[in-house]
PLY file of the C-alpha trace (Angstrom):
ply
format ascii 1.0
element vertex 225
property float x
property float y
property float z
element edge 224
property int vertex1
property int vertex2
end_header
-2.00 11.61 14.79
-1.98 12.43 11.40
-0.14 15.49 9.78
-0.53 16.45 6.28
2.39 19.07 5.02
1.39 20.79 1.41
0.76 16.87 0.73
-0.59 16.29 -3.12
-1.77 13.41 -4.87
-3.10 12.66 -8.65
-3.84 10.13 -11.08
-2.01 9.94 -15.07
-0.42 13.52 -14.25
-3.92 15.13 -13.39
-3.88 15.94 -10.39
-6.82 15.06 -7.38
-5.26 17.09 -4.06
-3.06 19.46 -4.01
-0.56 21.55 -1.00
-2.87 19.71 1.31
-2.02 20.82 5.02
-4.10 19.63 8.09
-3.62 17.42 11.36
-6.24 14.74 12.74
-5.59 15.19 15.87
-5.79 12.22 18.36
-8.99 11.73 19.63
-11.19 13.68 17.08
-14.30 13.06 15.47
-13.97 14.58 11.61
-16.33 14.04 8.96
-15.47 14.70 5.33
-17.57 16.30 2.75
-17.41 16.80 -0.80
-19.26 16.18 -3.91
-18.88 13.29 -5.93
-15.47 12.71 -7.60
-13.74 15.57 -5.59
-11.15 12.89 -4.22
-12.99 11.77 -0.76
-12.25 8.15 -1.47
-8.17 9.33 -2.28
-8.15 11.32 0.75
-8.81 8.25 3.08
-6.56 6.23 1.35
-3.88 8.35 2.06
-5.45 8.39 5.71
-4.72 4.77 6.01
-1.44 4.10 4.06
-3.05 2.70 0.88
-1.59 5.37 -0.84
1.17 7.36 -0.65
1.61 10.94 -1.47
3.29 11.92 -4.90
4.51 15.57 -3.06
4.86 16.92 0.03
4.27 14.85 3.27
2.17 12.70 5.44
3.25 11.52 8.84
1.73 9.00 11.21
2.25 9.41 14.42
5.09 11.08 14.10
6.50 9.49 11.31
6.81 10.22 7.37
4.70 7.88 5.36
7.57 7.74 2.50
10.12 6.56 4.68
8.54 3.58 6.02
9.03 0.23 4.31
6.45 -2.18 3.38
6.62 -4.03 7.31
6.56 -1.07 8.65
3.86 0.42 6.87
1.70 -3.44 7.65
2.14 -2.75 11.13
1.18 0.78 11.16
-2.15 0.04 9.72
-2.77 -2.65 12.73
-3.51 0.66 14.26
-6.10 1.63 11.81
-9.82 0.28 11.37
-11.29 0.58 8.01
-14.95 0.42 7.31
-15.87 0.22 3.61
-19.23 1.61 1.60
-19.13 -1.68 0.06
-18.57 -4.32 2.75
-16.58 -7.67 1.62
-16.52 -10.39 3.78
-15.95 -13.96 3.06
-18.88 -16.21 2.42
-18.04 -19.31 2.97
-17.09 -18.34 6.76
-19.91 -17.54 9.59
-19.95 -13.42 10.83
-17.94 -14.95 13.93
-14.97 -15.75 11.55
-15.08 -13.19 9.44
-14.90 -10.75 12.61
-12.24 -12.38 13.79
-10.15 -12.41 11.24
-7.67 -9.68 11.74
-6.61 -11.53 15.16
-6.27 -14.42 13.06
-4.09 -12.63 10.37
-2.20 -10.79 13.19
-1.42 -14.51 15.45
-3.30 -13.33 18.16
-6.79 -15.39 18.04
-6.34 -17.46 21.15
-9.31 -18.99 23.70
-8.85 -15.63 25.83
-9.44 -13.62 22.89
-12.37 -15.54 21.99
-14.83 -14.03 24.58
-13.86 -10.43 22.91
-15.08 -11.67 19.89
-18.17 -12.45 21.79
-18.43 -9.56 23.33
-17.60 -7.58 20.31
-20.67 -9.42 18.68
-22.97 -8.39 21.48
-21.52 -4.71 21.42
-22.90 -4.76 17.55
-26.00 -6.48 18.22
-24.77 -9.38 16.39
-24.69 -12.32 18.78
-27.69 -14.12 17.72
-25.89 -13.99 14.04
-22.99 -15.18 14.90
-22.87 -18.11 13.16
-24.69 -16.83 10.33
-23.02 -16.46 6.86
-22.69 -13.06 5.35
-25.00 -13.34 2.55
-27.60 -14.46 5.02
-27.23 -10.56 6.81
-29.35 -7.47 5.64
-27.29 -4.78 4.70
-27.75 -2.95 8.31
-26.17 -6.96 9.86
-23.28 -6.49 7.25
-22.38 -2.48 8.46
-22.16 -3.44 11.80
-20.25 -6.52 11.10
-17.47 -4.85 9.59
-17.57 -2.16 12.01
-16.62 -5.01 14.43
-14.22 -6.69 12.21
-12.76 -3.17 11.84
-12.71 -2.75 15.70
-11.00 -5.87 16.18
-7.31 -5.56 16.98
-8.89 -2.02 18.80
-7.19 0.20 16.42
-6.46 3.67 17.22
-7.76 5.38 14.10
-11.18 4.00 12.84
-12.16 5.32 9.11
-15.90 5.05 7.62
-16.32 5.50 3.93
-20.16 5.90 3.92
-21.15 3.94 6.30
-25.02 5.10 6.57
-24.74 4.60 3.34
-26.94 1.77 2.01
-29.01 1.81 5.39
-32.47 3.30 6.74
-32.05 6.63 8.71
-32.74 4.31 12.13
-30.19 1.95 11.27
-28.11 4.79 10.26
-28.26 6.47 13.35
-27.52 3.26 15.29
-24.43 2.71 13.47
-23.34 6.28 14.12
-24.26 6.11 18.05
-21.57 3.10 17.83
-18.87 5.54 15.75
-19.74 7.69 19.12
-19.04 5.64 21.50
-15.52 4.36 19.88
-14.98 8.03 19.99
-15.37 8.23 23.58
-13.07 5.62 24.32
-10.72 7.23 22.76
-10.22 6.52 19.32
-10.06 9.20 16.17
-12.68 9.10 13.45
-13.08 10.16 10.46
-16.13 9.33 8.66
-16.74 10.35 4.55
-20.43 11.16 4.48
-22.64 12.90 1.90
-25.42 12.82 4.77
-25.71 16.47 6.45
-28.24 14.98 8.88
-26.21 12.52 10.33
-23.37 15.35 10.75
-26.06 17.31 12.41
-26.80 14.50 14.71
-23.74 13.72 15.71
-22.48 17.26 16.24
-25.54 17.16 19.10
-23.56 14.16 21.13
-19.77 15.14 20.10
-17.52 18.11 19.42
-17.24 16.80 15.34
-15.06 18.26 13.30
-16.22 18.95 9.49
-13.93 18.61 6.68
-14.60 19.69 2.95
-13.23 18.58 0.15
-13.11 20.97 -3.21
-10.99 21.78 -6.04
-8.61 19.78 -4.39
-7.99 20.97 -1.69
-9.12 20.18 2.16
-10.24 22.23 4.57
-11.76 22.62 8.54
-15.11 23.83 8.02
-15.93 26.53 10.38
-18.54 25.09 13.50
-21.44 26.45 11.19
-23.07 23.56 9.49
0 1
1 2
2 3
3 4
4 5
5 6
6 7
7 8
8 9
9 10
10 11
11 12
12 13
13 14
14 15
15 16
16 17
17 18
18 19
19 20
20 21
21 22
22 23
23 24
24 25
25 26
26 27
27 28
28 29
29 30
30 31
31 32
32 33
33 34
34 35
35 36
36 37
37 38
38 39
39 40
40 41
41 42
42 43
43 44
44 45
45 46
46 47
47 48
48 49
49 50
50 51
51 52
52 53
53 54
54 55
55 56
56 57
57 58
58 59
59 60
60 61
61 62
62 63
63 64
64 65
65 66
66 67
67 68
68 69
69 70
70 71
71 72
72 73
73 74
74 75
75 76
76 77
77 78
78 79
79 80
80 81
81 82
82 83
83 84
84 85
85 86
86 87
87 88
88 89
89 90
90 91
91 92
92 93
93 94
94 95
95 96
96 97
97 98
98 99
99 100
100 101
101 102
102 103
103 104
104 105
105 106
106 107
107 108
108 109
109 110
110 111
111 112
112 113
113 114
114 115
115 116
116 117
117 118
118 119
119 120
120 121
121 122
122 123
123 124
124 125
125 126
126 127
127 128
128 129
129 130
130 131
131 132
132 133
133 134
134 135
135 136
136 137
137 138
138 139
139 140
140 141
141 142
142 143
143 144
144 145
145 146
146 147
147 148
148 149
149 150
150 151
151 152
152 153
153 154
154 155
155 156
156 157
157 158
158 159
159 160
160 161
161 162
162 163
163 164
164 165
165 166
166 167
167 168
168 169
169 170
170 171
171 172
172 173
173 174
174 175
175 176
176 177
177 178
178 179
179 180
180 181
181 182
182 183
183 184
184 185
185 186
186 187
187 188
188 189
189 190
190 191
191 192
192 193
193 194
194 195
195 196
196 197
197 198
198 199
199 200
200 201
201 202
202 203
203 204
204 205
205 206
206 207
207 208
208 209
209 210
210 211
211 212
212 213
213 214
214 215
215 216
216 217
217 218
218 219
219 220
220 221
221 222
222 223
223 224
């Protein structure tokens, strides 16, 4: 799904990753690991075309990320969810809007569509919020709601930066049983976590894959954790 050949990356000439070489391979459940400032955030923006890399080579689904132009590049990351630490939504719109957003961006909200939005909500436990407005959700509501806004146009790819973050561990775990079940429908993810617990738990439900992240350079963790 996603290839990474001796692929490198910096900021100002100092460099962040370097002769980074790894696949994601379709269907996988990865974490990533690292300690604070080792380039986790850089790493999944490369993941989902936010960034380019300044050497070597990243491809997406079979094609190389520096030969796509800026369409192209738009409607490869229709096939990517992203889930931030730091959830944005817009305020002055109810969690039903905001959720349904991407169809709207994409032209595809239409009436048919509008019972997956409902059914999205429900998968979320978000129903009875629905026409709630974001500042109105506790920060568990406002995880889950962009985990459904990020599920929305049922991307292939789904990338988590933190997500347990700013959550108790039983919200935490609820979220991840969610991440799960994407998982078993098929979809990669790749989830940046500082949280060895919740790569514990999950390693007990799937076959999770553990990436770490450190002097810049990424590797596959051994099953050892």
């Amino acid at each position: 799904m996603i290839a990474f050949e001796k692929a490198s990356f910096g900021y100002d000439g100092h460099p962040v990753l370097e002769d980074v070489s790894l696949t994601l391979e379709a269907g996988g459940f990865y974490f990533l690991t690292g300690p604070s400032g080792s380039g986790k955030t850089t790493f999944l923006k490369l993941c989902s075309l936010a960034l380019l890399p300044r050497g070597g080579r990243v491809a997406f689904f079979g094609e190389d990320a520096t030969l796509l132009d800026r369409d192209r590049i738009a409607l490869m990351r229709r096939r990517m969810g992203m889930v931030h630490q730091d959830c944005q939504f817009i305020d002055h719109l109810s969690v039903r809007r905001n959720i349904a957003l991407p169809l709207e961006i994409a032209g595809r909200r239409t009436p048919a569509a509008d019972k997956d939005i409902e059914d999205l909500m429900g998968w979320v436990a978000l129903g009875h919020r629905a026409d709630a407005y974001p500042p109105e959700l506790s920060g568990g509501e406002r995880q889950r709601a962009a985990l459904a806004r990020a599920v929305m146009l049922s991307p292939d790819l789904l990338i988590a930066d933190e997500p347990t973050g700013n959550v108790d561990r039983e919200m935490g775990e609820r979220i991840l049983s969610l991440l799960i079940e994407l998982n078993r429908l098929g979809r990669t993810v790749l989830i940046a976590t500082h949280d060895l617990e919740l790569i514990r738990t999950a390693k007990r439900e799937v076959s999770a894959r553990v990436l770490r992240l450190a002097d810049g350079q990424v590797r596959l963790a051994g099953h050892e954790l």
